[in-house]
C-alpha positions as CSV (number, residue, x, y, z in Angstrom):
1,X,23.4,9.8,6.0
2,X,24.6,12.7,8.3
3,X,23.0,11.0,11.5
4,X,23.9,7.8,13.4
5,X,22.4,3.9,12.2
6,X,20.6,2.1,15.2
7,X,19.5,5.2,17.4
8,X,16.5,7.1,18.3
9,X,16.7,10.7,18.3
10,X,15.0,13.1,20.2
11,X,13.5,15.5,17.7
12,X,10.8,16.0,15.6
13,X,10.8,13.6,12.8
14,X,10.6,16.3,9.7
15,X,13.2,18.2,11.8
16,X,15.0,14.9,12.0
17,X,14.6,13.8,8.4
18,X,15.5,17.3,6.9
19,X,18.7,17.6,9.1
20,X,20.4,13.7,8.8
21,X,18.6,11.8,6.3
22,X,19.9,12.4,2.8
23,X,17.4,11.6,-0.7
24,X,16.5,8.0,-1.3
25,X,18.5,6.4,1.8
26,X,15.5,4.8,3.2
27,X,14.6,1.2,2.1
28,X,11.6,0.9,4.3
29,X,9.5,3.0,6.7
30,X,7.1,1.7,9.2
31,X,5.4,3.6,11.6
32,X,2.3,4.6,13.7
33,X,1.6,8.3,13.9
34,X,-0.7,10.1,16.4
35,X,-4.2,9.3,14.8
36,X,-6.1,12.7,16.5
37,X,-8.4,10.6,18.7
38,X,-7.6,12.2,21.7
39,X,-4.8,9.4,23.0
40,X,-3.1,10.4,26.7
41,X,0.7,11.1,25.6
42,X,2.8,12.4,27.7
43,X,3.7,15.1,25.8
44,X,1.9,15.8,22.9
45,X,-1.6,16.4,22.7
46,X,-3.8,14.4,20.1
47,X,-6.3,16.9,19.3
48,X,-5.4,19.1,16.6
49,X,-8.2,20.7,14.6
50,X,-8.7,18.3,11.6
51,X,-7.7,20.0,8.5
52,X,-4.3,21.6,10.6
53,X,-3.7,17.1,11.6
54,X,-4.3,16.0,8.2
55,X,-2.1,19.3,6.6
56,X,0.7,18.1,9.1
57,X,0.2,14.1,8.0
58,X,1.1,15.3,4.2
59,X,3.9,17.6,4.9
60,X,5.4,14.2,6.8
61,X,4.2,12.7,3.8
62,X,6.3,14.5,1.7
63,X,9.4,14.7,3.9
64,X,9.3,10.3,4.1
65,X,9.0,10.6,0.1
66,X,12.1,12.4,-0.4
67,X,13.9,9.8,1.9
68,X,12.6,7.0,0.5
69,X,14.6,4.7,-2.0
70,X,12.5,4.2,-5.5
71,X,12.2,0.8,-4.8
72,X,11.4,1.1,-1.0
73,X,8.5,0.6,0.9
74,X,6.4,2.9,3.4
75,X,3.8,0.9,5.7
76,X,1.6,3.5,7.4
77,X,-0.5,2.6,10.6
78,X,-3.3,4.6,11.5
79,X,-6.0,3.6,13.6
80,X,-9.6,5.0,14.5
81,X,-12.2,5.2,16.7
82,X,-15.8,3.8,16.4
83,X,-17.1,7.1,16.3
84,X,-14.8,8.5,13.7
85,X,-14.0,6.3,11.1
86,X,-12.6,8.8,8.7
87,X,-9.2,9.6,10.1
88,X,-7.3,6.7,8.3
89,X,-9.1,7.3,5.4
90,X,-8.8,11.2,5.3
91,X,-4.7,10.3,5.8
92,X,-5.0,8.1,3.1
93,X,-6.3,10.3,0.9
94,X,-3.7,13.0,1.7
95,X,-0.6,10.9,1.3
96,X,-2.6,9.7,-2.5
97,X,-0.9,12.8,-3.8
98,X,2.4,11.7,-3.4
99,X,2.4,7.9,-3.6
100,X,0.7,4.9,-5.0
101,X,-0.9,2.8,-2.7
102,X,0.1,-1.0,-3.9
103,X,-1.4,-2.8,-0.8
104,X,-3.6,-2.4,2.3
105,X,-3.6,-4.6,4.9
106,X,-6.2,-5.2,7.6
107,X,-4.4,-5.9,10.9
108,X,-6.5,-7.7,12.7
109,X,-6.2,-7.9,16.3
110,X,-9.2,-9.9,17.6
111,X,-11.1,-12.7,15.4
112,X,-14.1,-15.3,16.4
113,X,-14.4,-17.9,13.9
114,X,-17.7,-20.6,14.0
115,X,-16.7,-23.6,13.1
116,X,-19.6,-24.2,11.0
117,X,-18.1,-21.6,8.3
118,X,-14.5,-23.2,8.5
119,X,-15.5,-26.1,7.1
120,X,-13.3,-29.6,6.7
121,X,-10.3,-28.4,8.5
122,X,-8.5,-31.2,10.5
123,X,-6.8,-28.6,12.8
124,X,-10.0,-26.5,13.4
125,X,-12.2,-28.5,15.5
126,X,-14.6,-25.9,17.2
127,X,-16.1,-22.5,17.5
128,X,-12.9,-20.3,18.2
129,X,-12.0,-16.8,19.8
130,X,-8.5,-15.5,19.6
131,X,-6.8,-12.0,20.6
132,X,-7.9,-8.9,22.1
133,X,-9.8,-5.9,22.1
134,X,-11.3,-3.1,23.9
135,X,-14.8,-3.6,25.0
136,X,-17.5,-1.1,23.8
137,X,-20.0,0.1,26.1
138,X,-23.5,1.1,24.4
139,X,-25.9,0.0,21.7
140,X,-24.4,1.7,18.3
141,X,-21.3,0.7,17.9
142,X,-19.2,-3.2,17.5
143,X,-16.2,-3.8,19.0
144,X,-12.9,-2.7,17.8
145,X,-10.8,-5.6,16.0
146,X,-8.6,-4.4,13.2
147,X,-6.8,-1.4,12.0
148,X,-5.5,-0.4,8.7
149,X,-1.8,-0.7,7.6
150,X,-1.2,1.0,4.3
151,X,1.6,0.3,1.9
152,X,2.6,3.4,-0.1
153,X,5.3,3.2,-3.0
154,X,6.4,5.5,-4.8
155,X,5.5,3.3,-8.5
156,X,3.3,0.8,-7.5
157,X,5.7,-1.8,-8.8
158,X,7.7,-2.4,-6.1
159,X,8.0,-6.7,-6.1
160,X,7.6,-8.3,-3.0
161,X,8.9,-11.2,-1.0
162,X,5.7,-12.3,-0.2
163,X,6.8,-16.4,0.8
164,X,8.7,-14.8,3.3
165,X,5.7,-14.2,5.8
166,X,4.1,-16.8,4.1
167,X,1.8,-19.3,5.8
168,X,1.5,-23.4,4.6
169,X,-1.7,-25.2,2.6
170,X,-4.2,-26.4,5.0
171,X,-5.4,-28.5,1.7
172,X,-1.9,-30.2,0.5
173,X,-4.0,-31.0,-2.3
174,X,-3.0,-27.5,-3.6
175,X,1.0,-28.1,-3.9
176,X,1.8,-29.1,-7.8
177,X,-2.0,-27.7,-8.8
178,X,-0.8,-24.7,-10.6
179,X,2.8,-23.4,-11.8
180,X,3.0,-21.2,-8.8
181,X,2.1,-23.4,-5.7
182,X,5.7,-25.8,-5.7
183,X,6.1,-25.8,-1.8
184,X,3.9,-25.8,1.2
185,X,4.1,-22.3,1.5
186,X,1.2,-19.5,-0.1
187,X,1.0,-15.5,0.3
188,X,-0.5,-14.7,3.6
189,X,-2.7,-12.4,1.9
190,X,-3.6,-8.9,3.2
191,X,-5.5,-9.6,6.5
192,X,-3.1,-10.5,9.2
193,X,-4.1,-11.4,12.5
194,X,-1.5,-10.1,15.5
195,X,-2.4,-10.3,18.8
196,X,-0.8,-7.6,21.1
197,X,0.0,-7.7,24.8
198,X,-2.1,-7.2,27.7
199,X,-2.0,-5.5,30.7
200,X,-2.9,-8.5,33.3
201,X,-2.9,-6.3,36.7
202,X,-4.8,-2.8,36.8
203,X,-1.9,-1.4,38.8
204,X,0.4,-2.0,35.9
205,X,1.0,1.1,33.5
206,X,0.8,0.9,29.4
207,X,3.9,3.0,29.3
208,X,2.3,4.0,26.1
209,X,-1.2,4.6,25.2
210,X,-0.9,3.4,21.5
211,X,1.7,1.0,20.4
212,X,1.4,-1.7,17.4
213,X,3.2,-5.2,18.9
214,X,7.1,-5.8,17.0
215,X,6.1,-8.7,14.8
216,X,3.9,-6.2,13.1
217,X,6.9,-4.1,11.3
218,X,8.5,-7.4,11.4
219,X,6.2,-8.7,8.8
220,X,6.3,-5.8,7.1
221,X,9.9,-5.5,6.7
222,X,10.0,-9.4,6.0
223,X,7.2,-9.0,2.8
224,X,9.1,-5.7,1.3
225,X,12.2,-8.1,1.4
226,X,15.5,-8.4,4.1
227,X,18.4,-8.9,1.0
228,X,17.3,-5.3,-0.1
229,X,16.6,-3.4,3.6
230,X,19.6,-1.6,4.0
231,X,18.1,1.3,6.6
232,X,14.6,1.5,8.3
233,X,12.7,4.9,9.6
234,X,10.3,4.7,12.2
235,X,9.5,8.9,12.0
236,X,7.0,8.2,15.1
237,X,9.6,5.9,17.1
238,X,7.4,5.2,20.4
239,X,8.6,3.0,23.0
240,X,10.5,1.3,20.2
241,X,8.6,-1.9,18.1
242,X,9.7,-1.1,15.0
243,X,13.5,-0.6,16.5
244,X,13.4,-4.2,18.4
245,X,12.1,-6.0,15.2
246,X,14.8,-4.3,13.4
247,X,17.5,-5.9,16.3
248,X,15.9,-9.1,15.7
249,X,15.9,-9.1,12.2
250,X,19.5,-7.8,11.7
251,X,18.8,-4.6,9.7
252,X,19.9,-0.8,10.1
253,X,17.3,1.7,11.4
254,X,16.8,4.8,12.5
255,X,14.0,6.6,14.4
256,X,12.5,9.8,15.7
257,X,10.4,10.8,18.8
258,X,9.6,14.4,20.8
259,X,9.1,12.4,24.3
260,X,12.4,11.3,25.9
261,X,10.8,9.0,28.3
262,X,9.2,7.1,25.5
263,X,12.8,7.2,23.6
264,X,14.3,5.9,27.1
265,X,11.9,3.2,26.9
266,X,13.5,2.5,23.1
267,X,16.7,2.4,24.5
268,X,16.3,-0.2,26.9
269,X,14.4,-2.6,24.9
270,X,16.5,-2.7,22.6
271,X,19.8,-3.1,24.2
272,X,17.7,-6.3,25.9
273,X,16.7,-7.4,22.5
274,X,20.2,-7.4,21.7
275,X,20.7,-8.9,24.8
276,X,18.0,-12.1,23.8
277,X,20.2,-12.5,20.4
278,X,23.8,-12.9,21.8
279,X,21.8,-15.4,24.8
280,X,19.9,-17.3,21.9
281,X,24.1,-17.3,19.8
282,X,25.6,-19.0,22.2
């Protein structure tokens, strides 16, 4: 590595990869690029001509696939919007030529759940309604509640640690039924619901217009595995999730992002995250 661990730069991220990341350093990469819907940055504008975004998307594509290890995992955000539901799809597609795509995972943000279809569970003991979302106005379209999350590798082999976001039996009847179920703990499974923040007064500013909440590439680093992350890339850094996860979780990492405001923002939240560990220490 030619760069410094821990620190966002302010660069372009194949700029950034090219000139301090060396072949197969990366363990993991998690990250949320632009998705070409038109989102209010402050200085890039989200409106490329398709086939020029999605030509773009695979030469990042490539650029990650150099860095990353053999063995290392790339977890790929891309959202939509209900009138386009193609971009994370077309993006998929792209990246196909130079990965395998072992998992996809359905972030879901916002979830109602009748409690007529959960049937006999103790802890469930009505109709429930849990997160957020972002109303839709009109007649054609449903509400937003879930992006996509896809996990590239470079095999699709790569094993997993997938106890370590794992979630207990609501039937304990299940422990000792099989070979595999020995303690109160089963794979999640590829829909995971994560809530993010909300904005509670109108006068109060999103300092960024699309952000995916920390526990998010917490997870994800967490299910590729901690013993074997040895450096993180977030290519499309932000105000810094993926780099306060990192903090929390002890791991290396290193991030690009073109806006220094946003990489400001990065800065600060993670010297407090930092902050929260050495408080929560002593």
């Amino acid at each position: 590595m030619r760069g410094e661990k821990n620190r966002v730069y302010v660069m372009d991220c194949l700029e950034g990869m090219r000139s301090l990341l060396d072949d197969g350093e990366v363990s993991v990469i998690v990250t949320s690029p632009p998705y070409n819907i038109g989102a209010s940055y402050n200085k890039y504008e989200d409106v490329l001509p398709r086939e020029k975004y999605l030509d773009w998307m695979e030469e990042v594509a490539r650029e990650c696939r150099r860095v990353l290890s053999d063995d290392g995992s790339f977890f790929l955000n891309v959202g939509h919007k209900p009138s386009d539901w193609w971009v994370p799809l077309e993006v998929a597609f792209r990246f196909r030529k130079h990965y395998a795509l072992q998992n996809v995972i359905i972030w879901v943000k916002s979830i109602a759940i009748s409690k007529a279809d959960v049937g006999d569970y103790p802890n469930i003991r009505g109709d429930i309604a849990v997160g957020h979302f972002k109303p839709i106005g009109g007649r054609r379209f449903l509400n937003d509640c879930f992006e996509y999350v896809f996990h590239f590798t470079k095999s699709g082999e790569v094993e997993l640690d997938r106890l370590a976001i794992g979630v207990p039996y609501q039937d304990k009847s299940n422990i000792g039924r099989w070979k595999a179920a020995t303690q109160d703990l089963r794979c999640r499974g590829n829909t995971w619901f994560i809530p993010y923040e909300t904005i509670q007064r109108r006068e109060k500013q999103r300092p960024h217009p699309a952000t995916f909440p920390p526990k998010l590439p917490e997870m994800c680093i967490k299910l590729h595995g901690l013993r074997k992350t040895k450096l993180v890339l977030d290519p499309f850094m932000g105000i810094g999730n993926t780099a306060v996860a990192c903090t929390r979780l002890g791991v290396d990492w290193i991030g690009f992002e073109i806006d220094e405001y946003y990489a400001s923002i990065t800065e600060k939240r993670v010297k407090e995250a930092k902050e929260s560990l050495l408080q929560f220490i002593r």
